[in-house]
Every structure is written in structure tokens, then in C-alpha cells.
C-alpha positions as CSV (number, residue, x, y, z in Angstrom):
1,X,-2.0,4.3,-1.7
2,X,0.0,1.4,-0.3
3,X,3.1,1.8,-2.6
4,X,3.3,5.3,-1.9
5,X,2.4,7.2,-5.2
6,X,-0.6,9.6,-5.6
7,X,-2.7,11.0,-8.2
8,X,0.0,13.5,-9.0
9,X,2.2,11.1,-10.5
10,X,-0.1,8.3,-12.2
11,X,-3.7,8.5,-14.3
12,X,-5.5,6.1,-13.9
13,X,-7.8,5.5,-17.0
14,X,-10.8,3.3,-17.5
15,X,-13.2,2.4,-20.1
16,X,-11.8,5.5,-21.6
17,X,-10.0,6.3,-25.0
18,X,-6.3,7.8,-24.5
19,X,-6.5,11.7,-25.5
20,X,-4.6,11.6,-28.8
21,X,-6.4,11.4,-32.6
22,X,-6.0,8.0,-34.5
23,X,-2.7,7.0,-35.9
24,X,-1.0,9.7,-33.7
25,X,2.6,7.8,-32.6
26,X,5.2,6.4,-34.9
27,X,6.4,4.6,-31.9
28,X,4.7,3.3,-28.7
29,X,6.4,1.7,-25.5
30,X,4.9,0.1,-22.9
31,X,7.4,-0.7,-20.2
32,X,6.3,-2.7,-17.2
33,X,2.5,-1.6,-17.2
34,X,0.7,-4.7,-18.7
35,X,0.9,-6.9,-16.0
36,X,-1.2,-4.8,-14.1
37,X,-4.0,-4.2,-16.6
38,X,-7.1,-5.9,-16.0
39,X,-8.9,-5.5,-19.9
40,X,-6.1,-6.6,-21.7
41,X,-8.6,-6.2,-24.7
42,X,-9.1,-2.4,-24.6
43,X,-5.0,-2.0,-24.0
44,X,-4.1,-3.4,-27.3
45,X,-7.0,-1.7,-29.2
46,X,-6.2,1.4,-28.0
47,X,-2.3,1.3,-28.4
48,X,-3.2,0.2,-32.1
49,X,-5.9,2.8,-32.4
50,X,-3.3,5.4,-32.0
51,X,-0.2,3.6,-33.7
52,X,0.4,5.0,-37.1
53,X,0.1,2.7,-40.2
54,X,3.3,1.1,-40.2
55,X,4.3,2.3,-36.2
56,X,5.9,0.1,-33.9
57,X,4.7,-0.9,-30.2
58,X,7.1,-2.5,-27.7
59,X,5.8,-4.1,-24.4
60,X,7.7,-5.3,-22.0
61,X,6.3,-6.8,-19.2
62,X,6.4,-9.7,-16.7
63,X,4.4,-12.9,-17.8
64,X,2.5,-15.6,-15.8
65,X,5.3,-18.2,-16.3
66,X,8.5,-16.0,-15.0
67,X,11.3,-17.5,-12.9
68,X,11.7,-14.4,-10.4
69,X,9.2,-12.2,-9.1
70,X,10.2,-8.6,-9.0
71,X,7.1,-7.9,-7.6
72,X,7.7,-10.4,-4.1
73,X,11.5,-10.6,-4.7
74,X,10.5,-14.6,-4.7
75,X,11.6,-17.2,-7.3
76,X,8.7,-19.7,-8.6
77,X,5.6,-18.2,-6.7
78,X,3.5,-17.3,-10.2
79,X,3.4,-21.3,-10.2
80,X,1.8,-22.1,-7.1
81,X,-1.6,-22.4,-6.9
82,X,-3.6,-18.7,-5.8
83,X,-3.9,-19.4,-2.3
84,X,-0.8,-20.5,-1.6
85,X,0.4,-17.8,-3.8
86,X,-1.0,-15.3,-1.4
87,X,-0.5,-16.7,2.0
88,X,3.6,-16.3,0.6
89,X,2.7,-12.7,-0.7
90,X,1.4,-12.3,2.8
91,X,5.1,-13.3,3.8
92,X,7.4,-12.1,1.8
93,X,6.1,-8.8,0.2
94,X,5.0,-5.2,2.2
95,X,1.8,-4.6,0.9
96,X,0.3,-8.4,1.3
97,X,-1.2,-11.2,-0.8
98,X,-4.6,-9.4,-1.4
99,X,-3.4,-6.3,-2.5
100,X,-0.9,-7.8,-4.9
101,X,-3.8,-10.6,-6.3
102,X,-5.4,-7.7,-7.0
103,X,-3.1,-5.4,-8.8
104,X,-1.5,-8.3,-10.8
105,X,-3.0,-9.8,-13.8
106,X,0.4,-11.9,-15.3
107,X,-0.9,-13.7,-18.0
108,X,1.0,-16.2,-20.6
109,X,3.4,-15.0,-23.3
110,X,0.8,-17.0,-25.7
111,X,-2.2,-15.2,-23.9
112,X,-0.6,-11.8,-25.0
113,X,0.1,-12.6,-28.8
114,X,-3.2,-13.9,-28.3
115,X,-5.0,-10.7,-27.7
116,X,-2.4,-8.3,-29.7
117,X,-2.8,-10.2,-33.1
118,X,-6.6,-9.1,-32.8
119,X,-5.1,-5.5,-33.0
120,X,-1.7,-6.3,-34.5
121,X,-0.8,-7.4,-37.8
122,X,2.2,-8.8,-36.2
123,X,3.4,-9.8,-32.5
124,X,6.4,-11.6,-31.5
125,X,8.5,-12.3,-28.3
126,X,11.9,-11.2,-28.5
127,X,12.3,-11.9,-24.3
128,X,13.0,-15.9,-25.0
129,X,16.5,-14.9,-26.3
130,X,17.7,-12.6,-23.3
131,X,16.1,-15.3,-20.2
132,X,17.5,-17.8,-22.2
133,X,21.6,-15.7,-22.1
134,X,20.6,-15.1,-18.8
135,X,23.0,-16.6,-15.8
136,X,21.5,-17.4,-12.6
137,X,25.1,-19.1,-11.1
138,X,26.7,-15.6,-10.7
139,X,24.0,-14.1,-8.5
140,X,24.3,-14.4,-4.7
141,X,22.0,-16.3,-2.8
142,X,20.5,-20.2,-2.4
143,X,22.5,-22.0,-4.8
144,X,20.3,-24.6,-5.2
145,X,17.6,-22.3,-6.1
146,X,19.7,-21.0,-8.4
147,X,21.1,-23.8,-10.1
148,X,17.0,-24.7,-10.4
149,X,16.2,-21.9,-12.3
150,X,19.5,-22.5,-14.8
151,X,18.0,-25.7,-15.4
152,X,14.5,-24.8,-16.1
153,X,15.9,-22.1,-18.4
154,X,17.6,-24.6,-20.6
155,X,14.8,-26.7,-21.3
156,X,13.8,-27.0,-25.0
157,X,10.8,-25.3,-25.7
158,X,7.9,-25.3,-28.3
């Protein structure tokens, strides 16, 4: 595989339930998976279907609307439009535009509480609060760019 993992190290499941009994975990974390699931739908049912009564879930993942790619190493792209998008991919990332279009799926902070309140009784962000301490100025790099995203982080919000 282009990134350089195999089998040995990730399982790949689809369509398919996760191999533990109902209501198995106290706690579930997902950290940095759910931007590359596909059936968001059958992610949050099955991480519910094998939370206890009363378990916690944390997911942390990139969304669509994210300042700085960690995926590209490039600030802005995940507003462009998708061709564009790629043709920088192309660019500015090893594995290309196509590979990444098609391994991505960032959707909305909104789109996510969305879909987890079908499986959730409750689902909040907690990741406003830590962009929003977040300080761009004291990273190297274009300082315009930065003082950009410092800006855009400030902006009230609904």
C-alpha cells in the first residue's frame, strides 16, 4: 500500500459487526480514524452497539472545515473546490490527489453530531475550545498565512 503499512498492522472491516457482544466497553476511543470512513452510519451504530449503558465514546478526528491539513501539510485546501483540491494534492502530498480523494471522507462537525445523535443520546464538540486557544503567530513559516488563520479562528461563531 502507498503509505507503507500491510495487513499485519491494520484490519480492515466492512459491512461487518466488530467481534465483541453488545454493551462490551465502558470506554471507546476513536482517534484519528473517522475521517477516513466511508459509512459513517454503520461506525456510530456499531461503536454504540458495543458501548455499555452509560459508556463513554471519544472521537477525535479532522473535519471538513479545518484550517491545516495534516494530511497535505497545506493550510485551507479542504475549502477549495474537489478538483482543485486534487491537482494541489497532486502537488504537495506523496501519494497524489486521487489516492487521498479517495481515502478521505472529512465531513462537517454538524454532519458528525448529525449521524452520532441517531446512535448517541448525547454528542458534543469539545475541539472548538482548544482551535479556538490555539496560536498560529508562534509557528514558523508564511506569516501572512498565519496571521490568516488567527483571524479566521477568532470569528464569532453560531
Amino acid at each position: 500500500n502507498k503509505l507503507g503499512y500491510g495487513s499485519e498492522v491494520f484490519s480492515l472491516l466492512k459491512n461487518q459487526r466488530l467481534p465483541y457482544p453488545d454493551g462490551y466497553f465502558d470506554v471507546i476511543t476513536s482517534n484519528l480514524v473517522l475521517e477516513h470512513v466511508h459509512d459513517l452510519d454503520s461506525y456510530y451504530s456499531e461503536a454504540s452497539r458495543v458501548l455499555k449503558d452509560g459508556g463513554v465514546c471519544f472521537f477525535q478526528f479532522p473535519h471538513r472545515f479545518q484550517i491545516w491539513d495534516s494530511h497535505s501539510r497545506t493550510f485551507l485546501i479542504h475549502y477549495l473546490p474537489k478538483a482543485l483540491r486534487k491537482r494541489l494534492y497532486d502537488i504537495f502530498s506523496r501519494q497524489g490527489g486521487e489516492y487521498i480523494e479517495g481515502y478521505l471522507n472529512l465531513q462537517t462537525i454538524r454532519y458528525h453530531k448529525m449521524v452520532a445523535r441517531k446512535y448517541f443520546k448525547y454528542a458534543e464538540s469539545r475541539g472548538i475550545h482548544r482551535i479556538q486557544n490555539m496560536n498560529f503567530l508562534k509557528y514558523k513559516g508564511n506569516l501572512t498565512i498565519r496571521k490568516l488563520a488567527n483571524y479566521l479562528i477568532n470569528l464569532k461563531h453560531q
